[in-house]
Structure formats: structure tokens, C-alpha cells
C-alpha positions as CSV (number, residue, x, y, z in Angstrom):
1,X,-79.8,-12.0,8.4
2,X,-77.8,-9.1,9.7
3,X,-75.9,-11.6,12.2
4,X,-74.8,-13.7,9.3
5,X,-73.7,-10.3,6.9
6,X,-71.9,-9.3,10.0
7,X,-69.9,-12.8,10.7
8,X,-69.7,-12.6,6.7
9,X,-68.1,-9.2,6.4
10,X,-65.0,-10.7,8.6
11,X,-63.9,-12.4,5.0
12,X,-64.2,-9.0,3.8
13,X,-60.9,-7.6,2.4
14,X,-60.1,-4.5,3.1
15,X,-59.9,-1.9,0.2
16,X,-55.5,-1.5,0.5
17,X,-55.8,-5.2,0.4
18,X,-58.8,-5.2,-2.9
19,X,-56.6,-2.2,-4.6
20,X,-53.1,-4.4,-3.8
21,X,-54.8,-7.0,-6.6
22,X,-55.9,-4.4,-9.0
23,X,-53.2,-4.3,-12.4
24,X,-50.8,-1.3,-11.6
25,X,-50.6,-1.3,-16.0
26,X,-53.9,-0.7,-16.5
27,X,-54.2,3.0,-18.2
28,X,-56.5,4.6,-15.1
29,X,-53.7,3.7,-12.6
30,X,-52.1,7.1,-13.0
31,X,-55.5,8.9,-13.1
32,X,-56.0,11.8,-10.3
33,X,-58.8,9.8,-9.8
34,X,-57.0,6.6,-9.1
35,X,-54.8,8.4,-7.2
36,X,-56.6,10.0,-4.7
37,X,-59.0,6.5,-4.3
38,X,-56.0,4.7,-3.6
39,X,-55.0,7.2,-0.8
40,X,-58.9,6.8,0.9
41,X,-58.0,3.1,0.8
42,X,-55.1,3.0,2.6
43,X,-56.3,5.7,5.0
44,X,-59.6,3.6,5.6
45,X,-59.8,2.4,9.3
46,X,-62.3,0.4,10.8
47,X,-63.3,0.7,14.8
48,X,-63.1,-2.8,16.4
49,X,-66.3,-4.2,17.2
50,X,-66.4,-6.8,20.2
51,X,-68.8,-9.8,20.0
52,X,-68.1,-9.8,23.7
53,X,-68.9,-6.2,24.6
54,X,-72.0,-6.6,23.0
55,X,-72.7,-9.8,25.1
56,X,-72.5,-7.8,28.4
57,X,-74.9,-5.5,27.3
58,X,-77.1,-8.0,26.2
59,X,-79.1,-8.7,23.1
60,X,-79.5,-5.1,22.1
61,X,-75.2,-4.7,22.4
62,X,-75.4,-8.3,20.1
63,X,-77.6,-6.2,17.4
64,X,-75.7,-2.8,17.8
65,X,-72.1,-4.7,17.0
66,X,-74.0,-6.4,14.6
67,X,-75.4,-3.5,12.9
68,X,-72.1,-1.9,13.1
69,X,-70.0,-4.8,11.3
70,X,-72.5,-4.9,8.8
71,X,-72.3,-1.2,8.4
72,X,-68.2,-1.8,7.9
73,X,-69.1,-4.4,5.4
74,X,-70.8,-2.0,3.0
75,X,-68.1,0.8,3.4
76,X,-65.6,-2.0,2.7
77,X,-67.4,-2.9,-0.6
78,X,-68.3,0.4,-1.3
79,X,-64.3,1.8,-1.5
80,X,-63.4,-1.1,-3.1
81,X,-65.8,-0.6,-6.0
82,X,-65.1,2.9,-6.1
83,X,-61.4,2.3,-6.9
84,X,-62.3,-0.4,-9.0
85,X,-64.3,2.3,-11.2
86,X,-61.5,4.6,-11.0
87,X,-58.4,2.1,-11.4
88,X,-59.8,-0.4,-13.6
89,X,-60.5,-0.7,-16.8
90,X,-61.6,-4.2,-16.5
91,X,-65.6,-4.8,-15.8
92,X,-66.9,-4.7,-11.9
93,X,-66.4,-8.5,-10.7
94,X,-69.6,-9.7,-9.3
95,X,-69.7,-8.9,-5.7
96,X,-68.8,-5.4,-6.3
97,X,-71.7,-5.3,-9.0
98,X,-74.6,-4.4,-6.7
99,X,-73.8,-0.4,-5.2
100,X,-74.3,-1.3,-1.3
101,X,-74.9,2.7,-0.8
102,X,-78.5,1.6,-2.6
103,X,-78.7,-1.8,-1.4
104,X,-81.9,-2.6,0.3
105,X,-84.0,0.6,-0.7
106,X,-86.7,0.4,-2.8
107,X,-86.8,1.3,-6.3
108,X,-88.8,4.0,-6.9
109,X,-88.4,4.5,-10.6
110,X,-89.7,1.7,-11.7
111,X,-93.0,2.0,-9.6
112,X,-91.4,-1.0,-7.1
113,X,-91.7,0.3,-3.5
């Protein structure tokens, strides 16, 4: 599973790209909130990840750079739904519905562990 949401997060867009599509008329635009998620975008970079470098070290380098893309994945989705919320006045689309901060930990409140 992690292999695949790593080779999936390479369609990811990054969050300049995500807050690029985002209407620059919408009434938050000009928030101080906007503002300043806009500038985390664009100052969000990403450390390459090397299928191949993890092949010479063998399968523990394959699950490390796959553990890493993954990792990029979710802090991709997460700045691009933090803008969204801050930019947008329009609802969450889909994929940016589930919080990935919270993904995958179990839900305490309502007595689900």
C-alpha cells in the first residue's frame, strides 16, 4: 500500500500549482490568512527521492524512499487544503476532504481504536 501512495503521490500537484486554480475573486483572497498560506506554498520544497538510491541500498532504501514520498504526499495535500480553508470560500473538493495530519490514527472519541 505505501508503494502504490508513493508512485500515487507523483500526480500530486504541488500547492503553488493547487493555489494557481483557486478564484483570485473570491472574498478570502485578500485575507492575512490567505496571504501568508499562499507564501508557505510557494516556499514549499520537496527533497528528491531516488527510486534508484533506494535500490542500492536494498529493500529497506525501497521502503525508506517510499516512506518518504508518501510522507511528501500528505504535506502536499495538507498545504493545499490549508489554503483552500483560508482562500476559498467554496466547499473542500473531495480529495482534500479527509485531514491527512489524522489520516490513519484511530478514533478515540468515538470508542473506535
Amino acid at each position: 500500500m505505501g508503494v502504490t501512495a508513493a508512485i500515487l503521490a507523483g500526480c500530486t500537484s504541488t500547492p503553488a500549482e493547487y493555489g494557481a486554480t483557486l478564484s483570485s475573486q473570491d472574498p478570502k483572497w485578500t485575507s492575512p490568512q490567505c496571504v501568508e498560506a499562499r507564501r508557505a506554498a510557494t516556499d514549499y520544497k520537496e527533497k528528491k527521492l531516488n527510486w534508484g538510491a533506494g535500490m542500492l541500498i536494498g529493500p529497506y532504501g525501497l521502503a525508506l524512499v517510499a516512506a518518504g514520498k508518501e510522507h511528501q504526499a500528505k504535506q502536499r495535500k495538507l498545504l493545499a487544503r490549508e489554503m483552500h480553508m483560508k482562500c476559498s470560500s467554496q466547499p473542500l473538493p473531495k480529495d482534500l476532504q479527509a485531514d491527512p495530519s489524522t489520516a490513519g490514527k484511530p478514533n478515540v472519541r468515538a470508542g473506535k481504536v
